[in-house]
LUMFITOR-448462 format. One record per residue: x, y, z of N, C-alpha, C, O, CB in turn. Coordinates in steps of 0.1 Angstrom, whole numbers, plus 5000, padded with zeros to 4 digits. Atoms other than C-alpha are relative to their C-alpha. Glycine has a CB too. Layout:
<recs>
XYZXYZXYZXYZXYZ/...
</recs>
This chain:
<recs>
500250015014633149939659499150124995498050145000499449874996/501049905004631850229640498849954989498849854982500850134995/500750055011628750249621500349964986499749884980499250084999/499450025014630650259588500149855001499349784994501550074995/499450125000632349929598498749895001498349804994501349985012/501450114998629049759613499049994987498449894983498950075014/501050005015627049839580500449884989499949774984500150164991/499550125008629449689559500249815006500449724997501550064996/499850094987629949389588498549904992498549804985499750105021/501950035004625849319580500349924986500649814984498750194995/499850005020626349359540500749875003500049775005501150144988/499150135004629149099539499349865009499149755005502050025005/500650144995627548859564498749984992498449864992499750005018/501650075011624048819540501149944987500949854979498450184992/499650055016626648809510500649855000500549774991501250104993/499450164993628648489529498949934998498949834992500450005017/500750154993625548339540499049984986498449874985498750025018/500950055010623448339506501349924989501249844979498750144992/499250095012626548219487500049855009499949755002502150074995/499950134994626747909514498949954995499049844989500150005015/501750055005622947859507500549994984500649874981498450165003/499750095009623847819474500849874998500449784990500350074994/499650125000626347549478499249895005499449775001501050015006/500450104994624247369498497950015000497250075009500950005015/501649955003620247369486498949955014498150015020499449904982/500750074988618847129513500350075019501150165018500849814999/500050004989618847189551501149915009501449925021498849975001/498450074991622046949561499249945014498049945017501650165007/500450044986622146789596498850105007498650225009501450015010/501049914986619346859619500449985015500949885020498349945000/499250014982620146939656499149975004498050025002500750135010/500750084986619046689683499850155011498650165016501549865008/499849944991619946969707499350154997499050194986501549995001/500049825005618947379711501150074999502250025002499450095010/498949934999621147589709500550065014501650045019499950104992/499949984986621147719741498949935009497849925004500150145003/500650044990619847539775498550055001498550175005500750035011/501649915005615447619769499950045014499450155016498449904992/500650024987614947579806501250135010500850245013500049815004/499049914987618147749831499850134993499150134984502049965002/500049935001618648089828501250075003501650085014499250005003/499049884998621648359820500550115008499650145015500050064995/499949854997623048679833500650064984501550044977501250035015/499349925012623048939804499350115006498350115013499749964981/500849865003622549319801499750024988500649984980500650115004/500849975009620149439774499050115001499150215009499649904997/500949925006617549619764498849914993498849834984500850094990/501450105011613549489755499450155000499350235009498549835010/500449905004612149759738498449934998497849835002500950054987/501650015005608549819722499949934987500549984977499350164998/500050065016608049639693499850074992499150164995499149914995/500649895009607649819666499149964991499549864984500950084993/501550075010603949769643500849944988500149854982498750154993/499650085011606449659613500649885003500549784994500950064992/499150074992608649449636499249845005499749725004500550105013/501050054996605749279651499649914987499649794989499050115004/500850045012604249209616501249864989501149774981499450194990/498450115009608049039603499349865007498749785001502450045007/500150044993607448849632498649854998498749734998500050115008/501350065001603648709627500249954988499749844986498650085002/500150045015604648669588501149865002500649764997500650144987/499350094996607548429599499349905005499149794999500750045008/500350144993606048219626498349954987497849844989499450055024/501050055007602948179599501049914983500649864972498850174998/499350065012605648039573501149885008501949815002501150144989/499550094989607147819600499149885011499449795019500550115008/501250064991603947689617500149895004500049875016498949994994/500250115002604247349607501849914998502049814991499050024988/499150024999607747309612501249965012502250035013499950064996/499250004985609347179644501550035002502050025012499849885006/498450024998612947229638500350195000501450245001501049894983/499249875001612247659635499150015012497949985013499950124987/499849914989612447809670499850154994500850224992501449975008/500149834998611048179665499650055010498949985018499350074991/500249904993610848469683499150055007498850175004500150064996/501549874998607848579705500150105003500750135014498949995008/499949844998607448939701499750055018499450165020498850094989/500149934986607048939746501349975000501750065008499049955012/498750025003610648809740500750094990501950074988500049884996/498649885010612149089715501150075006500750115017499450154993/498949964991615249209728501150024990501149974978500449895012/498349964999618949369724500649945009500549965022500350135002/499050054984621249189742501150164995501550214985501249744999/498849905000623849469755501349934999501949924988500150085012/499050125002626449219764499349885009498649925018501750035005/500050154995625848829776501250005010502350055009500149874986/499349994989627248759808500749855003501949825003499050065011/499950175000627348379814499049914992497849944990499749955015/501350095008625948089794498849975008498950015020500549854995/500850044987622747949810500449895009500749775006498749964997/499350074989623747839844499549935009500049825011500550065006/500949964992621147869869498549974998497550024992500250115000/502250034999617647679877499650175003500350275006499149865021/501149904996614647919880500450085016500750205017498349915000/500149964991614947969915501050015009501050065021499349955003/498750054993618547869923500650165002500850254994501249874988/499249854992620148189944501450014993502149914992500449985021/499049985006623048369925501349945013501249895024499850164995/498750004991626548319939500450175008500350295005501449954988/499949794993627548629967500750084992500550194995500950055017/499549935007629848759940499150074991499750154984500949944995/501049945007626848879921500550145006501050224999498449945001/500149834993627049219947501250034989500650094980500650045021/499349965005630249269928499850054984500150164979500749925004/501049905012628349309892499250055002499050104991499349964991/501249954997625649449905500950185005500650295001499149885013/499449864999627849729917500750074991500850204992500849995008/499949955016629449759879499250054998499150164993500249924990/501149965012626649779866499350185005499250284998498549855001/500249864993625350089888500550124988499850204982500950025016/499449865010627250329866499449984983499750064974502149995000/500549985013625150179833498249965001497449944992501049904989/501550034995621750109851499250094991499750204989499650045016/501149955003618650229831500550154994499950264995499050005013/499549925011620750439806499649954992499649834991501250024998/501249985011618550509776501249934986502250004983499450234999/499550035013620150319743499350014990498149984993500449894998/500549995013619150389708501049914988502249934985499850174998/499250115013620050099678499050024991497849984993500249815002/500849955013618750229644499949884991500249764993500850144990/500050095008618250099613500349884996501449854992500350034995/500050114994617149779618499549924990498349934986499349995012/499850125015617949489589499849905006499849875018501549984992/500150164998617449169589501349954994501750004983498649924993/498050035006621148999585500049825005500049795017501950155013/499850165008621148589571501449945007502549985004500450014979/499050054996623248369592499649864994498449854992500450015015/500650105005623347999577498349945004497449914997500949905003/501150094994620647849602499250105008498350065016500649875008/500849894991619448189618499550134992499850154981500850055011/500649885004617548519615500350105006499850105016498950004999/499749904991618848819628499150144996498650164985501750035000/500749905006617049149630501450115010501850095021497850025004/498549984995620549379636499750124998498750144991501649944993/499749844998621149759640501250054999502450014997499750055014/498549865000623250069641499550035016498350055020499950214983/500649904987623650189678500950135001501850144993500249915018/499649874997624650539691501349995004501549905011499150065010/498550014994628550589698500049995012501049945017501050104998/499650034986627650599734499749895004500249865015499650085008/500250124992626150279737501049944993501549865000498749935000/498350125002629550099715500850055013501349955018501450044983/499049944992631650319743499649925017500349865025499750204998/500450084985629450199775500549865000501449825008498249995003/499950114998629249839763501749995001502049905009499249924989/498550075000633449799759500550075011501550015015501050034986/500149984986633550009792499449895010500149855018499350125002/500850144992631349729809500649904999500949835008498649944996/499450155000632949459793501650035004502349935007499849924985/498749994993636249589804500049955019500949895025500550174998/499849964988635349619839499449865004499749815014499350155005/500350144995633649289840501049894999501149785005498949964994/498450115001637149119828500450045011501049955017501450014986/498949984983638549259859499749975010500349985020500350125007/500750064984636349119883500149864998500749814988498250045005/500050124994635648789898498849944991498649824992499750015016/500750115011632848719866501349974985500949924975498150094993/499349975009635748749842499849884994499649884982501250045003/500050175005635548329838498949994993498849934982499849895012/501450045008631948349832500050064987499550004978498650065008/500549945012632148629803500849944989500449944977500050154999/499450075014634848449783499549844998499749784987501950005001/500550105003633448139787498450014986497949954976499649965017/501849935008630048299771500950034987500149994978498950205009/499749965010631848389745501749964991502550014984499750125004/498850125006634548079735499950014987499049954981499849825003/500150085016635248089700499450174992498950164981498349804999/500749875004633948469691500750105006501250075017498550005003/499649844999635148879694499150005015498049935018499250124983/500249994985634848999734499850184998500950244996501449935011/501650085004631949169728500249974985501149984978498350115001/500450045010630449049701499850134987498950224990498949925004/500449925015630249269667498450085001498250205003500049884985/501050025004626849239661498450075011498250015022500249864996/500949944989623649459680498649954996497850044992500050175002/500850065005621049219673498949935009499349905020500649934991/501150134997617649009682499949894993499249914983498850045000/500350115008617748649670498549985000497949975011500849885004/501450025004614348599656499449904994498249884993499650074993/500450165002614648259642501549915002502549934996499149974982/498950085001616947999653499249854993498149814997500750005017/500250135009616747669628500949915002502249935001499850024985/499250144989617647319645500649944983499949874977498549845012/499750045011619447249613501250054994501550174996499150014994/498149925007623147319592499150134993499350254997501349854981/500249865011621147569565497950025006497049945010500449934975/501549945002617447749567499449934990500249894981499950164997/500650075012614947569541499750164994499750284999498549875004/500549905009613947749510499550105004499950225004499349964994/501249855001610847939517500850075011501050185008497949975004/499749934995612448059545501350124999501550225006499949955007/498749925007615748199526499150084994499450204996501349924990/500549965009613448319503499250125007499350235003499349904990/500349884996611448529527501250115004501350235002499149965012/498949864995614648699542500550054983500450184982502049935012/499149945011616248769506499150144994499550264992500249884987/501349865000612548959498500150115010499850225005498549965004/500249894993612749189525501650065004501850165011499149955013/498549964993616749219533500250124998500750195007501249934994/499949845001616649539519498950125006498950245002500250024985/500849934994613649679540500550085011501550035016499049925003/499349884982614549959573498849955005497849964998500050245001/501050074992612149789599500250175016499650195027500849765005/500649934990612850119619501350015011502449955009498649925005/498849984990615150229650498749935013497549905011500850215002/500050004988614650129689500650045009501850085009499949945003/499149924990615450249719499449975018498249995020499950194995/500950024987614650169757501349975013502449925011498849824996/499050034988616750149791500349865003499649765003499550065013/499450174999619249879800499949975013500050045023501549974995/500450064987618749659824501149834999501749754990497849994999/499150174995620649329841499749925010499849955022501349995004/501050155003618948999843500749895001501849884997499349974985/500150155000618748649850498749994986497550034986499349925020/501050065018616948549811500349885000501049825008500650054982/500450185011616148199791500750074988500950194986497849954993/499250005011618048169761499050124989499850204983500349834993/500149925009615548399738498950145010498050205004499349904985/500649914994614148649769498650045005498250145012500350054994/501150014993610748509773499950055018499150125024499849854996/500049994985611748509810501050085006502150045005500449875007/498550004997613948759826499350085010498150125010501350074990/500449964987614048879860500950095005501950055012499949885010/498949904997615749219865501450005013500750025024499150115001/499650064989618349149891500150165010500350265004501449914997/500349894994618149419921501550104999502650064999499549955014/498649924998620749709922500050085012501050155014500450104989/
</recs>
């Protein structure tokens, strides 16, 4: 997807999600559940960059408008991340030994090891019950990631990556860090109301070498896997 298409991609998903927020003023069902497993842990490739001093500061202004709120899951900035692509949902205790077919990604991956990505202009983009902070990346990282994910449908994880991704585009559209997930159908007020204030702010580019991990659903934990 080129930048043209991803920009507009952004734009129309805030314009979707604040017209939904209008149909519906309240917060709807609240989720019993997380969204993803808090505890096992994934295989994804990504990218954790440096925070950046504005990025940082979204961040602290959020969890301080959330404080008192148990149903918003945000972001800690030792957790900021790019996922490149998601590999398997969480599968895997802490300590539980991959399967021997791991050598087989692990030997994909070689050819995108600790290649340098850069994802610019970095929005914040309104999903009903989430916060995304989303980018523009470089044509060579769209070109690597749909090289990877090709080559990983041909192997022996092929099960795991469409499983990861039931019901959604193989990869995914979107080159983003979720920054607030809300146990709930819609976001409450004040917190629509902070994203609508800033939606149109540039929070800035990143850029940092990719790497592939055993993670927790928001990257607090990830344990580079060896190549």
């Amino acid at each position: 997807m080129q930048s043209e298409s991803l920009q507009k991609m952004y734009l129309s998903t805030n314009q979707n999600t604040i017209a939904s927020w209008m149909k519906n003023r309240g917060i709807g069902d609240s989720k019993k559940d997380h969204y993803y497993d808090p505890l096992k842990l994934a295989l994804a490739a990504g990218i954790k960059p440096t925070v950046p001093d504005c990025v940082s500061q979204l961040i602290d202004e959020l969890n301080g408008l959330t404080k008192d709120d148990s149903l918003a899951d945000t972001l800690p900035t030792q957790g900021f991340h790019f996922t490149f692509l998601p590999l398997t949902l969480p599968l895997y205790k802490v300590n539980e030994p991959l399967p021997e077919k791991v050598d087989q990604l692990t030997n994909i991956w070689t050819e995108y090891h600790a290649k340098k990505i850069i994802i610019r202009q970095l929005r914040l983009v309104a999903l009903p019950s989430q916060l995304l902070l989303a980018g523009i990346p470089d044509c060579s990282a769209i070109d690597m990631r749909q090289s990877f994910c090709e080559k990983v449908l041909d192997s022996q994880w092929n099960n795991e990556l469409l499983t990861r991704h039931t019901g959604g585009p193989l990869p995914a559209p979107f080159w983003h860090s979720t920054i607030l997930r809300y146990r709930a159908a819609f976001l409450p007020a004040t917190v629509r109301q902070f994203f609508i204030e800033r939606q149109a702010m540039n929070f800035g580019d990143v850029a940092e070498e990719l790497i592939l991990a055993k993670v927790n659903y928001n990257w607090t934990k990830c344990y580079p896997l060896e190549n």
